[in-house]
Residue frames as qw, qx, qy, qz and C-alpha x, y, z in Angstrom:
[[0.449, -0.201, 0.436, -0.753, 59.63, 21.12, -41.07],
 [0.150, -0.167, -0.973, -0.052, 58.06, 17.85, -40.27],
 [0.524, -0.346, -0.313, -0.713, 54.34, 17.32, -40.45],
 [0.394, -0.160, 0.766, -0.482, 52.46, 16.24, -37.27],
 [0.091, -0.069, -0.993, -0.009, 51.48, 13.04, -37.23],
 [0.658, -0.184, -0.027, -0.730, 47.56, 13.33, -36.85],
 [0.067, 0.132, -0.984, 0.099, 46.63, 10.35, -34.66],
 [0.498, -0.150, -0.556, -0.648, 43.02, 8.78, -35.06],
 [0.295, -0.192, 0.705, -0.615, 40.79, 7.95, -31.91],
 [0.465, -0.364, -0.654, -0.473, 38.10, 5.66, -32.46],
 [0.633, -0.196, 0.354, -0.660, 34.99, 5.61, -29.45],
 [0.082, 0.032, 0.987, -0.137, 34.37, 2.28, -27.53],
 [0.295, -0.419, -0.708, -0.486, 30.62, 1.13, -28.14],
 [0.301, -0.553, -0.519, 0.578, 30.11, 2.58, -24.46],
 [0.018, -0.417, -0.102, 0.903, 31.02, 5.75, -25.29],
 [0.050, -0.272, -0.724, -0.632, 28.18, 5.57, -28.46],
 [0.311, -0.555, -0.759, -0.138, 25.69, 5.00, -26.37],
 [0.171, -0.713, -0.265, 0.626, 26.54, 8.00, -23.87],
 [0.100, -0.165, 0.295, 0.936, 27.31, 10.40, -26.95],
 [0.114, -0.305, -0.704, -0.631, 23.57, 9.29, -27.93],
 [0.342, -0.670, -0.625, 0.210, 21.87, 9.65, -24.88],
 [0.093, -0.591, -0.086, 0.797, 23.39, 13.50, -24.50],
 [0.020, -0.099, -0.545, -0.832, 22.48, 14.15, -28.09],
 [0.258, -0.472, -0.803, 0.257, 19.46, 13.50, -26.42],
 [0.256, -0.816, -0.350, 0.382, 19.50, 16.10, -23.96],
 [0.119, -0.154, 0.289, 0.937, 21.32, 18.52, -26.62],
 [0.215, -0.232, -0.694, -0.647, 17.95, 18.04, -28.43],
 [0.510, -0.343, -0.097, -0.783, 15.86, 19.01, -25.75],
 [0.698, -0.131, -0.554, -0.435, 14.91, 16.05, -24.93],
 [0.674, -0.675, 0.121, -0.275, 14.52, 14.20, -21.27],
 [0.115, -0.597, 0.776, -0.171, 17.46, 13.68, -18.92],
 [0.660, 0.175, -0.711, -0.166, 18.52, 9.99, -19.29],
 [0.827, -0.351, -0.117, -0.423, 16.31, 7.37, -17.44],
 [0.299, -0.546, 0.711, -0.326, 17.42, 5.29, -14.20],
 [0.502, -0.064, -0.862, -0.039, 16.80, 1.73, -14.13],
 [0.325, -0.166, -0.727, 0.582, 14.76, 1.22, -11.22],
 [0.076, 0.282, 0.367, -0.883, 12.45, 4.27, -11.16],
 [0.392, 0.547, 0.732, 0.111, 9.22, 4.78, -12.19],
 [0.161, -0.177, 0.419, 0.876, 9.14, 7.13, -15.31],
 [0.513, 0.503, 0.484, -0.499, 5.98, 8.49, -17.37],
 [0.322, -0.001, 0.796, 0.513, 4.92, 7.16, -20.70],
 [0.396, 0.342, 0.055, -0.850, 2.69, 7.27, -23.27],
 [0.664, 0.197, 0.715, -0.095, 0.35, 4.95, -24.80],
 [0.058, 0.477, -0.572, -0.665, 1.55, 4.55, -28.49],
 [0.586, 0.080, -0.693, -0.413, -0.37, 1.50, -29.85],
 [0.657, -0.231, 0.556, -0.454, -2.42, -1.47, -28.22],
 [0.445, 0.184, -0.785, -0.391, -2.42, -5.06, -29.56],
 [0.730, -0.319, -0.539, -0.272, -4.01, -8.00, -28.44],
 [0.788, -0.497, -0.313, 0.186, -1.54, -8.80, -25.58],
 [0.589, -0.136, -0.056, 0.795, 0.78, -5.52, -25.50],
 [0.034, 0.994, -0.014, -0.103, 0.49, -1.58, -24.74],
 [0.700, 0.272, -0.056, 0.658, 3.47, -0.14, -26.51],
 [0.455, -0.799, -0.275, 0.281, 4.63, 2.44, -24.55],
 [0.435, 0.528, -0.289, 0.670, 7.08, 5.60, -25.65],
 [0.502, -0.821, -0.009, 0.272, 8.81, 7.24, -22.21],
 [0.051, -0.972, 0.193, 0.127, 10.68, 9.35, -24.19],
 [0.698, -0.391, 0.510, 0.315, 13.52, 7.07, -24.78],
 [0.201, 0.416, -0.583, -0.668, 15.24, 6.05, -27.96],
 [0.272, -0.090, -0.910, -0.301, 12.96, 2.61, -28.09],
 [0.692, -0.378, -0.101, -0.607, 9.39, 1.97, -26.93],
 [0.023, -0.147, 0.948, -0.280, 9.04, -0.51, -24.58],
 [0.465, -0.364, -0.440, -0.677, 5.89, -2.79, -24.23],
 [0.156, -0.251, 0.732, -0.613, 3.65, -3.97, -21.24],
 [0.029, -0.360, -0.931, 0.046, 1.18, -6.94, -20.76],
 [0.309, -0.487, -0.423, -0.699, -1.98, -5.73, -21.99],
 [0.594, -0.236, -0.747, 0.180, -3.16, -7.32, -18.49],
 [0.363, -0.270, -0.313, 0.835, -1.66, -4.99, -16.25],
 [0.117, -0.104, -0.295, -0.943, -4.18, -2.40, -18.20],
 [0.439, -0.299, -0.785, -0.318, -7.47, -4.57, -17.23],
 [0.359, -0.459, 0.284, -0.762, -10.07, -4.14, -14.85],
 [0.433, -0.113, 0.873, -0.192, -11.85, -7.15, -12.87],
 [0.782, 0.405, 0.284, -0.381, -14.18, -7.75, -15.42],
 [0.614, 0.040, 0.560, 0.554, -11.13, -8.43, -18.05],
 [0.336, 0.917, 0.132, 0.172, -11.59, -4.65, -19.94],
 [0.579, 0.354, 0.066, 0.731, -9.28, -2.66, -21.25],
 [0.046, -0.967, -0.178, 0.178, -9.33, 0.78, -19.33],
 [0.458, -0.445, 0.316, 0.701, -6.54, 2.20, -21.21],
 [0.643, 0.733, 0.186, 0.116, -6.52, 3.95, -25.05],
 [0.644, 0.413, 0.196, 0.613, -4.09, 5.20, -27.45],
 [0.032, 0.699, 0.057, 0.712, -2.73, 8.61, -26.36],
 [0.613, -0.736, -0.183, -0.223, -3.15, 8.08, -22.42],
 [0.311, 0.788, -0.468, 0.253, -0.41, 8.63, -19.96],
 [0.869, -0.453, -0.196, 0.001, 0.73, 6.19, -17.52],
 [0.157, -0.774, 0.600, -0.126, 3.65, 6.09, -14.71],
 [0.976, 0.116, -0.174, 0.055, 5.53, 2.58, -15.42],
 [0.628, -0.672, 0.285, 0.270, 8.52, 1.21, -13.89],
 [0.732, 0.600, -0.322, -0.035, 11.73, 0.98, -16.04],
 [0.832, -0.463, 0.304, -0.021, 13.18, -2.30, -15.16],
 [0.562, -0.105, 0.531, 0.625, 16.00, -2.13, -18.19],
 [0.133, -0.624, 0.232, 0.735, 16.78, 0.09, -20.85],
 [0.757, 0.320, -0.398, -0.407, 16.82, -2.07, -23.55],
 [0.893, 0.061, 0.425, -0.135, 16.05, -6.19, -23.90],
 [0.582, -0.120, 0.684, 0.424, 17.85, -8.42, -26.26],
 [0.424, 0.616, 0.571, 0.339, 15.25, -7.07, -28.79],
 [0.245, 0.287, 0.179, 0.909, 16.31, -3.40, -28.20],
 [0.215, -0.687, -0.336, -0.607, 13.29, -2.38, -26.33],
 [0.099, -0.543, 0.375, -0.744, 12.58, -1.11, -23.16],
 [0.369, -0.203, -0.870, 0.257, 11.75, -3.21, -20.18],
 [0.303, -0.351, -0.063, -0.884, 8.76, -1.62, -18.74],
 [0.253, -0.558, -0.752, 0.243, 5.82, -3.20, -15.62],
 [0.483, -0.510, -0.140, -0.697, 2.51, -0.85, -14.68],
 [0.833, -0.356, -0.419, 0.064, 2.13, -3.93, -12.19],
 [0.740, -0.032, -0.257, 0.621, 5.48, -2.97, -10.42],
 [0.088, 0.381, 0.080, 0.917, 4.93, 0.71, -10.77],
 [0.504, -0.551, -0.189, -0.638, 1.99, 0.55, -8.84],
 [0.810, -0.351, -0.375, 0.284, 3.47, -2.15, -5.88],
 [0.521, 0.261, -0.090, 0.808, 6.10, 0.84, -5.69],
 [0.179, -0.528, 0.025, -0.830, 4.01, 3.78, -5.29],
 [0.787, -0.503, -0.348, -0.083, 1.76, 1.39, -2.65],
 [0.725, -0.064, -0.375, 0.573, 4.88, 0.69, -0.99],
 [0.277, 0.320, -0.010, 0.906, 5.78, 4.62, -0.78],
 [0.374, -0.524, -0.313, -0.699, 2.51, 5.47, 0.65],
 [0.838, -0.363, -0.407, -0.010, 2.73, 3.40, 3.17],
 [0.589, 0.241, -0.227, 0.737, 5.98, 4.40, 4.10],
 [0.122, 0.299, -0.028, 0.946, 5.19, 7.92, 4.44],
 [0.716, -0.473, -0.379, -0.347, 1.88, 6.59, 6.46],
 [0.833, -0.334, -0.326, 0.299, 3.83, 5.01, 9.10],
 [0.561, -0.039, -0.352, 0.748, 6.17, 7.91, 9.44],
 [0.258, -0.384, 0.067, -0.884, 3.65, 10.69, 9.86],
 [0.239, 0.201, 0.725, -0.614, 1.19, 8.21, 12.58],
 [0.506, 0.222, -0.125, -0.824, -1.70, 7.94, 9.75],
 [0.743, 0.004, 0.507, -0.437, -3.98, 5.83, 9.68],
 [0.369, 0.203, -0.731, -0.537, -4.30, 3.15, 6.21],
 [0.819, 0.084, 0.235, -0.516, -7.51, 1.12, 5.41],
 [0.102, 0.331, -0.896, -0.277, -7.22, -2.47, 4.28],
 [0.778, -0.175, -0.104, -0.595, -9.65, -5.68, 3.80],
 [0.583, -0.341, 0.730, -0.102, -8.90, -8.91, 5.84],
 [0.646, 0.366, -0.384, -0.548, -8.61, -11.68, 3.35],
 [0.839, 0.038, -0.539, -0.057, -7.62, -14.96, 5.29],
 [0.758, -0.637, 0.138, -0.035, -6.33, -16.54, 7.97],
 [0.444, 0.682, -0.494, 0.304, -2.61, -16.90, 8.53],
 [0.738, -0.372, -0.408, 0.388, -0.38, -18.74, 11.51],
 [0.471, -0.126, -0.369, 0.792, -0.59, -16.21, 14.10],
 [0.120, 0.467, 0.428, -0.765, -3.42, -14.02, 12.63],
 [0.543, 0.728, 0.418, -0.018, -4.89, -12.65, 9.51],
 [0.492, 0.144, 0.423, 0.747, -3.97, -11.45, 6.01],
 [0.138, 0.874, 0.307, -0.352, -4.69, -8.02, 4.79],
 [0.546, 0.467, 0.446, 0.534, -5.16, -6.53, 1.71],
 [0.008, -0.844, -0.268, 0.464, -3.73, -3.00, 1.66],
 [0.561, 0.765, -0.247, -0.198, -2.98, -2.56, -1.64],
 [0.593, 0.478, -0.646, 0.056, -0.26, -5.25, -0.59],
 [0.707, -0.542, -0.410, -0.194, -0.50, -7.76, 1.75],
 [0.047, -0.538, 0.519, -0.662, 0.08, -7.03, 5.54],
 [0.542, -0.051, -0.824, 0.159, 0.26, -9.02, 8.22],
 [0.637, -0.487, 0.022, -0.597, -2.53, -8.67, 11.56],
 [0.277, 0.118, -0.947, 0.111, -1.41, -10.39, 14.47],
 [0.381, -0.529, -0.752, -0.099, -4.04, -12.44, 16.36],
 [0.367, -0.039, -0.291, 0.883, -2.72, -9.85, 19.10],
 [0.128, -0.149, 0.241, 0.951, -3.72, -7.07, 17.53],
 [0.166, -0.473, -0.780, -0.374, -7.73, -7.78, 16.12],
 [0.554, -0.725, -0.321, -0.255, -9.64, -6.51, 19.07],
 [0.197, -0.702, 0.481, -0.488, -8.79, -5.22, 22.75],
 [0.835, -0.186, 0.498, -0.139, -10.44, -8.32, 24.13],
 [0.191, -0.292, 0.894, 0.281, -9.19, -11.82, 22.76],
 [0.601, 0.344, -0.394, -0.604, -10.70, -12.67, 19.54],
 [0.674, -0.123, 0.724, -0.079, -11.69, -16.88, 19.30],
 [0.714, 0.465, 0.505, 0.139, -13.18, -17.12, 16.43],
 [0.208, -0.505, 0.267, 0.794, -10.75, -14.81, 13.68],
 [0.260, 0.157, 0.710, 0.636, -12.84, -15.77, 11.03],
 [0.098, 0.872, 0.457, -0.145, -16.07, -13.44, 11.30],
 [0.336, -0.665, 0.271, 0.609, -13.23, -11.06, 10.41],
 [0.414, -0.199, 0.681, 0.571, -13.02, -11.78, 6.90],
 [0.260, 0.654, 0.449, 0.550, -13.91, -9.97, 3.75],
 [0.160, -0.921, -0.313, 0.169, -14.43, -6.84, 6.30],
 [0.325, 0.737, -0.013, 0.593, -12.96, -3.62, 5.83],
 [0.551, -0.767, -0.197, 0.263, -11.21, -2.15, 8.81],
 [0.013, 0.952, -0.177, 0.250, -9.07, 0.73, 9.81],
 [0.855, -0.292, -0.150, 0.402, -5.26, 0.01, 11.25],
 [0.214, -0.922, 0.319, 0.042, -2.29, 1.73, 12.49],
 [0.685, 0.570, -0.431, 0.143, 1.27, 0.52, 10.91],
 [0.456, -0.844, 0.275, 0.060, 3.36, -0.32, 13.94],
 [0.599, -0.430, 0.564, 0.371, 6.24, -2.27, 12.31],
 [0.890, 0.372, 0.249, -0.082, 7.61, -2.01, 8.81],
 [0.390, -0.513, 0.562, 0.518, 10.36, -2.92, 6.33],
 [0.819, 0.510, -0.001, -0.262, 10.11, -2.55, 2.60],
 [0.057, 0.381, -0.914, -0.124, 13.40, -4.81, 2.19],
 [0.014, -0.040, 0.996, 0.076, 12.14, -7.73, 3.30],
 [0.344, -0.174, -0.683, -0.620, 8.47, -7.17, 2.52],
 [0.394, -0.403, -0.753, 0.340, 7.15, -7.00, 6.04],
 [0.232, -0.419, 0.137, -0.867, 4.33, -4.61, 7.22],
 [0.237, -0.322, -0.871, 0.285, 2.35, -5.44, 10.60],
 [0.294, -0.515, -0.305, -0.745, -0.93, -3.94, 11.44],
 [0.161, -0.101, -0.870, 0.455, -2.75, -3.12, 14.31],
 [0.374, -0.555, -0.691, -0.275, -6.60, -2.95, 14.93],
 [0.619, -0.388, -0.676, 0.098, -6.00, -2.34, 18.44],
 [0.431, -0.143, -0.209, 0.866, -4.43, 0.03, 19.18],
 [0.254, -0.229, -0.173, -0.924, -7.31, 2.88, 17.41],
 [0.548, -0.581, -0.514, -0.312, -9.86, 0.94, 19.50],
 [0.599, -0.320, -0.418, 0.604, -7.68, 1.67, 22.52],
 [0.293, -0.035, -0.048, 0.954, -7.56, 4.93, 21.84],
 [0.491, -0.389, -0.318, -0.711, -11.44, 5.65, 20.83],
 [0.593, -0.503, -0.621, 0.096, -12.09, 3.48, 23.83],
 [0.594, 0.002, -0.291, 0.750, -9.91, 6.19, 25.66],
 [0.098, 0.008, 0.019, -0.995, -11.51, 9.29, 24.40],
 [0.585, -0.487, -0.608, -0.226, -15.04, 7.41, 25.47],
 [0.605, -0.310, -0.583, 0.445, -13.58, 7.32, 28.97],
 [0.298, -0.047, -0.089, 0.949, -13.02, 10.94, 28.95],
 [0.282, -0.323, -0.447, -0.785, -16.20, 11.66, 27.92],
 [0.630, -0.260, -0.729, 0.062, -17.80, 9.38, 30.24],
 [0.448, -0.083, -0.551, 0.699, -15.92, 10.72, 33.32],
 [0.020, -0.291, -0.165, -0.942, -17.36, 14.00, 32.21],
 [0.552, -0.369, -0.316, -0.678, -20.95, 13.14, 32.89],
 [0.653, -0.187, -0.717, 0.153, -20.38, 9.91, 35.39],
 [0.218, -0.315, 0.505, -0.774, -21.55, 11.06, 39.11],
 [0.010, -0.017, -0.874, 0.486, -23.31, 9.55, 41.91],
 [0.359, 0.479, 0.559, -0.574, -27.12, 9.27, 40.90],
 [0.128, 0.475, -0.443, -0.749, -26.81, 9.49, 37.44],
 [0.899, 0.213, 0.198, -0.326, -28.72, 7.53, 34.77],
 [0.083, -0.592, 0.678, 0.427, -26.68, 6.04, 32.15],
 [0.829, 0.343, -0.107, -0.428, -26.80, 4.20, 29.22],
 [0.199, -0.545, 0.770, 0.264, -24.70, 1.05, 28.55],
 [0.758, 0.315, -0.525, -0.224, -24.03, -2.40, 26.74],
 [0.800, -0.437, 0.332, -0.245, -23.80, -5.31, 28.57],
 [0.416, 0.641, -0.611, -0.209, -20.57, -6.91, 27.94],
 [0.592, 0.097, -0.780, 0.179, -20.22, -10.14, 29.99],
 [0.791, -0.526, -0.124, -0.285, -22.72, -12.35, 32.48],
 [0.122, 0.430, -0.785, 0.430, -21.34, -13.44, 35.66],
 [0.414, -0.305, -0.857, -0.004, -22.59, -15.47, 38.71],
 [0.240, -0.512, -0.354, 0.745, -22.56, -12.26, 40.82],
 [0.101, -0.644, -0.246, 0.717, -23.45, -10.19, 37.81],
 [0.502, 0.740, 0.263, 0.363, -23.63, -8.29, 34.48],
 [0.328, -0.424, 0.117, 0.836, -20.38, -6.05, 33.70],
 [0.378, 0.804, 0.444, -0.119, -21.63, -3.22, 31.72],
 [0.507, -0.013, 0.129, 0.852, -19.83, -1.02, 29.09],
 [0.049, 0.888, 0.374, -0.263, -20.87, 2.83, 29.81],
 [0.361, 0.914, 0.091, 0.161, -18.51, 4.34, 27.35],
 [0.147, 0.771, -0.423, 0.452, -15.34, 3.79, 28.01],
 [0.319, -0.289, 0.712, -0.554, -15.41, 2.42, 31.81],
 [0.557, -0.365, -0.645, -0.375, -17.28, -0.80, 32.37],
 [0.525, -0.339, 0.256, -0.738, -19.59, -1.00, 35.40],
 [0.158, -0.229, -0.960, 0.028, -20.48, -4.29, 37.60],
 [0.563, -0.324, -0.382, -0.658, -24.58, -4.32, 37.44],
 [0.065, -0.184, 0.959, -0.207, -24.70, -6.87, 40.79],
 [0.130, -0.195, -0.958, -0.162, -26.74, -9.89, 40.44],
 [0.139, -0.641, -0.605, 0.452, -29.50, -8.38, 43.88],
 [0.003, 0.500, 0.036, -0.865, -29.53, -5.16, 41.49],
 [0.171, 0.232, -0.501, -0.816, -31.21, -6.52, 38.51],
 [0.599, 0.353, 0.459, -0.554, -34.77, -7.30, 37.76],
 [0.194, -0.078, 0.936, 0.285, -35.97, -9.61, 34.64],
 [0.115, 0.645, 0.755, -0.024, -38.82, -9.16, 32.36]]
């Protein structure tokens, strides 16, 4: 009887790395990480210019102290704290993980937004400059305001606008190419709207009212009463 021949397989350096990653998950441990997503860690050590981070992997990975800092240049981070970081590679020439807080947080921004624009919700932001065509805005990433889009009426001067805080409505975005557009106008249209309604309510023949004069003529003073403006004529108003 002839003996079989026993025949010896060796594993490519691929398969190592998948037989180590399921030892892994034989050991409990967490299902193997995606490039690309953003994964939670733990703060393992801090040095001058690096949080070492474990997320569970076989290697830590660090991140730029930096990305940890507030505006004053503090640390708001300690040993032991958890954060959600992106993992932008697995492992680096040096074996470690590739890791960004910075990125992680442009991500989630992004997401929010997203999910803003597709329910009709509202998102605060702060104007921060002028741009061709309108203004910059800071909503946790920047977004474009056209002139358009500032006010119902036309806006001359766009800079009194800046540093302010205002409310907008998404109407256009794409997180490919990095393009959100905002609009002011539209929520003043609409509060102007449910003014009008109000307005209508009370608005009869003999009535007092209150308004705001919005713009002099030669014939007159147009008045806003909430919604509706009103000409005031010239032979109806008294001075003094």
């Amino acid at each position: 009887m002839e003996n079989a021949e026993t025949k010896l397989v060796v594993p490519e350096i691929e398969d190592f790395a998948a037989m180590f990653e399921q030892s892994i998950k034989d050991r409990g441990g967490e299902a193997v990480l995606q490039e690309g997503e953003i994964v939670k860690g733990t703060i393992v050590q801090l040095t001058k210019d690096y949080a070492v981070i474990d997320v569970g992997y076989k290697s830590e990975g660090q991140v730029p102290i930096a990305e940890f800092t507030n505006a004053k240049g503090e640390v708001i981070i300690k040993v032991g704290d958890p954060v959600d970081v992106l993992l932008e590679a697995r492992e680096n020439d040096s074996g470690m993980v590739v890791l960004s807080k910075e990125k992680a947080d442009k991500m989630r921004i992004w997401d929010e937004i997203s999910a803003a624009c597709e329910r009709d919700e509202i998102v605060k932001g702060t104007i921060v400059g002028r741009v061709k065509g309108g203004l910059s805005v800071d909503i946790g990433v920047k977004a474009f305001l056209p002139g358009s889009q500032v006010d119902i009426r036309p806006v001359r001067n766009l800079d009194q606008y800046i540093a302010k805080e205002f409310e907008f409505k998404v109407i256009k975005f794409n997180k490919k190419r990095g393009n959100i557009v905002l609009s002011r106008r539209v929520l003043l249209e609409k509060q102007r709207e449910e003014l009008k309604k109000e307005t209508l309510k009370k608005l009869k023949e003999g009535a007092i009212l209150t308004g705001v004069v919005k713009n002099l003529t030669d014939y007159g003073a147009f008045i806003d009463l909430g919604g509706i403006d009103g000409l005031l004529h010239i032979t109806d108003m008294s001075w003094g």
